[in-house]
C-alpha positions in Angstrom: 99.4 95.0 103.7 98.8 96.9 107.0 97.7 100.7 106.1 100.0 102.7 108.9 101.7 105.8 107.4 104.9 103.9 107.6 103.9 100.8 105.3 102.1 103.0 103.1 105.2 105.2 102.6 107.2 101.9 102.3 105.3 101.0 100.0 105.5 103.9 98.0 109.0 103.4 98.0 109.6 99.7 97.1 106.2 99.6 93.9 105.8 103.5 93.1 109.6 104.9 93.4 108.2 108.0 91.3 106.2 109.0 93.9 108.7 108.8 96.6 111.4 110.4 95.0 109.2 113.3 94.4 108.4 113.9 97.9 104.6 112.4 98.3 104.1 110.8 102.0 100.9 109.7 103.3 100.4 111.9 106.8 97.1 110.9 107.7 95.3 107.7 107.1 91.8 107.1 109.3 88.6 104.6 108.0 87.4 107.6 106.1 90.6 110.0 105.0 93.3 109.4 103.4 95.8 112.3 103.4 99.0 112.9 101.3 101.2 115.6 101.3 103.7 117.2 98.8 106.7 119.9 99.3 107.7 122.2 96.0 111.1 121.5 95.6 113.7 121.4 92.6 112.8 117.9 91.5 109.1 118.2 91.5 108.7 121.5 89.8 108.0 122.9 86.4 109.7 125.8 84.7 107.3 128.2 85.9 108.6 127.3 89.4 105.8 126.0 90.9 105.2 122.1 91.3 104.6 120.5 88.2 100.8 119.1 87.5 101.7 115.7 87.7 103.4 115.6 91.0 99.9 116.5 92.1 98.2 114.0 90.1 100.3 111.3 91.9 99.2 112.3 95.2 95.9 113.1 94.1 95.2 109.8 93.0 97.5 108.2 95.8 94.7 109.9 98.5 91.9 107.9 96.4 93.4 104.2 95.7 94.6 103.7 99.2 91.1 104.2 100.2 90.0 101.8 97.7 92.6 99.1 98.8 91.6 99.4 102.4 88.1 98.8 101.6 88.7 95.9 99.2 91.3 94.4 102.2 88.2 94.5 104.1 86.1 92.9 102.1 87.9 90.2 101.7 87.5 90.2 97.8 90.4 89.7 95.1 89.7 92.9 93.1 91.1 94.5 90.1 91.4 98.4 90.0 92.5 100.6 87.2 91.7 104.7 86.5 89.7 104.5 83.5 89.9 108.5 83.3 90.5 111.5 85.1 90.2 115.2 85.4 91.9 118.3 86.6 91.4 121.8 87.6 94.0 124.2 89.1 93.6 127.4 90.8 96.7 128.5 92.0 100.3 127.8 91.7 101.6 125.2 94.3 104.2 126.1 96.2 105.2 125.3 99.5 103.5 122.4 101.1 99.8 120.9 99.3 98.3 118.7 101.1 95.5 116.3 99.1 92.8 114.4 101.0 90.0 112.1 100.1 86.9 111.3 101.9 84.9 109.4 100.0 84.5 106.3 101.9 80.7 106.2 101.5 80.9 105.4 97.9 84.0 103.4 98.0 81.8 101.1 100.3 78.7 100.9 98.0 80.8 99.8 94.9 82.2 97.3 96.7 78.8 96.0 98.4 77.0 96.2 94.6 80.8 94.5 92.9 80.1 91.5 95.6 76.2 91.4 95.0 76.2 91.4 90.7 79.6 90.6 89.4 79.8 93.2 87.4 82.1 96.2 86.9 81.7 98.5 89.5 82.5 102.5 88.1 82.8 105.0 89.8 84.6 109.6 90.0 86.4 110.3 93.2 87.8 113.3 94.1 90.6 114.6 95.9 91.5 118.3 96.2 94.5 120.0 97.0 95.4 122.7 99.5 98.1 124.8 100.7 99.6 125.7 103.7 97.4 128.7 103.8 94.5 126.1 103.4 93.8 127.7 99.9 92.6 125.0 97.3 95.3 124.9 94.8 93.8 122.0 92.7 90.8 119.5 92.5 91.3 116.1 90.9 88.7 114.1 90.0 89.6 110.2 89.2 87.4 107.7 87.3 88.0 104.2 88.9 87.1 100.4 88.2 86.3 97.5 90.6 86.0 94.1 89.1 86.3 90.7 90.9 89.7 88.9 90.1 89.0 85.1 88.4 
């Protein structure tokens, strides 16, 4: 798959329709970032009116795996990826526009190095955290991923 905003969005579309229909949209992809953002609208919000928790889970962890698939399309490996677990932590109520981003490239790339040198399972926490238009964090996610080589 080619990792352009557009294919990732497609993407989202055609193999995670839950996502899409609740407004996520990758706006900013680079070797290190991935960023997805979020609108509170009708459809994604709880009945506190403020966007429901797992709207931002979705883009939370969107933000993490696509940095994980671009790293494993690099490597050239057939990997298998799953959230073993993950955590959550909310600050503030989201409304408006959040905006999640991920930067953990670094230790994305060491997994991947260590799942090509021993085989094993490679585990891992990322985090993404999420911010308002007011750049105020309105929630922290922190997912708990697995690498394993494909037989």
């Amino acid at each position: 798959m080619k990792f352009s905003n557009f294919q990732l969005n497609l993407f989202t579309f055609l193999k995670l329709p839950s996502v899409w229909w609740c407004g996520v949209r990758i706006t900013s992809l680079t070797e290190k970032v991935c960023k997805a953002s979020v609108t509170h609208r009708w459809i994604n919000q709880n009945p506190f009116k403020s966007m429901f928790w797992a709207v931002q889970g979705m883009a939370a962890e969107l933000t993490t795996g696509i940095l994980i698939m671009q790293e494993v399309q690099g490597s050239e490996l057939k990997v298998s990826m799953l959230v073993l677990n993950n955590k959550a932590n909310f600050t503030k109520k989201a409304k408006g526009r959040i905006t999640f981003s991920c930067d953990a490239k670094d230790q994305i790339s060491k997994a991947i190095e260590q799942l090509k040198k021993v085989d094993t399972p490679q585990t891992f926490w990322l985090k993404a955290s999420g911010v308002d238009e007011n750049n105020v964090v309105v929630s922290t996610f922190d997912f708990e991923w697995t690498l394993l080589i494909k037989k």
